[in-house]
C-alpha positions in Angstrom: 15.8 -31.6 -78.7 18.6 -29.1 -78.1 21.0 -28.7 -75.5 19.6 -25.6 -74.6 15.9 -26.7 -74.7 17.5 -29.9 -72.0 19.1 -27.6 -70.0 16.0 -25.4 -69.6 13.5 -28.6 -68.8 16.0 -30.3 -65.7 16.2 -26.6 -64.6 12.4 -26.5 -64.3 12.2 -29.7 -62.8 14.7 -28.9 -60.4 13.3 -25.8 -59.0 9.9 -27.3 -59.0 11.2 -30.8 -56.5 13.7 -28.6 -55.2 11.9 -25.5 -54.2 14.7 -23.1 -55.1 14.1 -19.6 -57.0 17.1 -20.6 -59.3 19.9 -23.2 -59.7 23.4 -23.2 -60.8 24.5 -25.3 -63.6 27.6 -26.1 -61.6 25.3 -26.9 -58.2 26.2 -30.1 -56.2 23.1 -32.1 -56.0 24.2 -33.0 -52.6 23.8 -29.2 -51.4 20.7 -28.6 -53.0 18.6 -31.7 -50.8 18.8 -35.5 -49.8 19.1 -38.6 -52.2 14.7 -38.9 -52.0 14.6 -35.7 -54.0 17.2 -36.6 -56.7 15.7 -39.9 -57.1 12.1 -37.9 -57.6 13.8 -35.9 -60.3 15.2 -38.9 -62.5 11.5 -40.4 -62.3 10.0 -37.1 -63.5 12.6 -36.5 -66.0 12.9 -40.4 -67.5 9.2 -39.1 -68.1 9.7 -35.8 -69.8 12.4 -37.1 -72.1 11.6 -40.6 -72.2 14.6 -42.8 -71.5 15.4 -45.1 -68.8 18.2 -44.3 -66.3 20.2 -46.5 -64.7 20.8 -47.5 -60.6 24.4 -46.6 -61.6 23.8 -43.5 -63.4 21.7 -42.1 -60.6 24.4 -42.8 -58.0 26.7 -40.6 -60.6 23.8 -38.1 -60.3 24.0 -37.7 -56.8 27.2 -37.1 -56.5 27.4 -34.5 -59.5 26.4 -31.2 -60.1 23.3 -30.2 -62.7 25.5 -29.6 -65.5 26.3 -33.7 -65.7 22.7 -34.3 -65.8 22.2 -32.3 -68.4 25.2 -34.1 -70.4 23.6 -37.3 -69.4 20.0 -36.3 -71.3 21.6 -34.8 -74.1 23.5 -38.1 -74.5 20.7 -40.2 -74.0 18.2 -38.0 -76.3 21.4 -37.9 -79.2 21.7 -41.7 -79.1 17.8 -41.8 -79.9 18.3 -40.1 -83.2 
């Protein structure tokens, strides 16, 4: 799996927990909702992609934007190759 094809699935996800029309690759997670929601999205995408995220990882989550959690899949799914 691409970049691109990442990018496109924790987009989805997003605006599916999030409710939102769109999101913002640069978005603060903090602005788009509380720590429950993030934490939703890292179970549904450890599902969809299939890796295991860390306590520590998620904390980094919360305090990014969508474009690190991106970077963290694709680094994830590229180490499973």
């Amino acid at each position: 799996m691409d970049r691109n094809e990442i990018e496109k699935k924790v987009l989805e996800h997003i605006i599916e927990i999030y409710g939102v029309q769109e999101v913002q690759l640069d978005e603060k997670f903090l602005n788009l909702g509380d720590t429950l929601d993030v934490v939703e999205l890292m179970m549904e995408l450890e599902m969809e992609f299939g890796n295991k995220v860390s306590d520590e990882e998620v904390d980094e989550v919360i305090l990014g934007d969508v474009n690190a959690l991106v970077d963290l899949f694709d680094r994830k799914l590229e180490g499973n190759k």
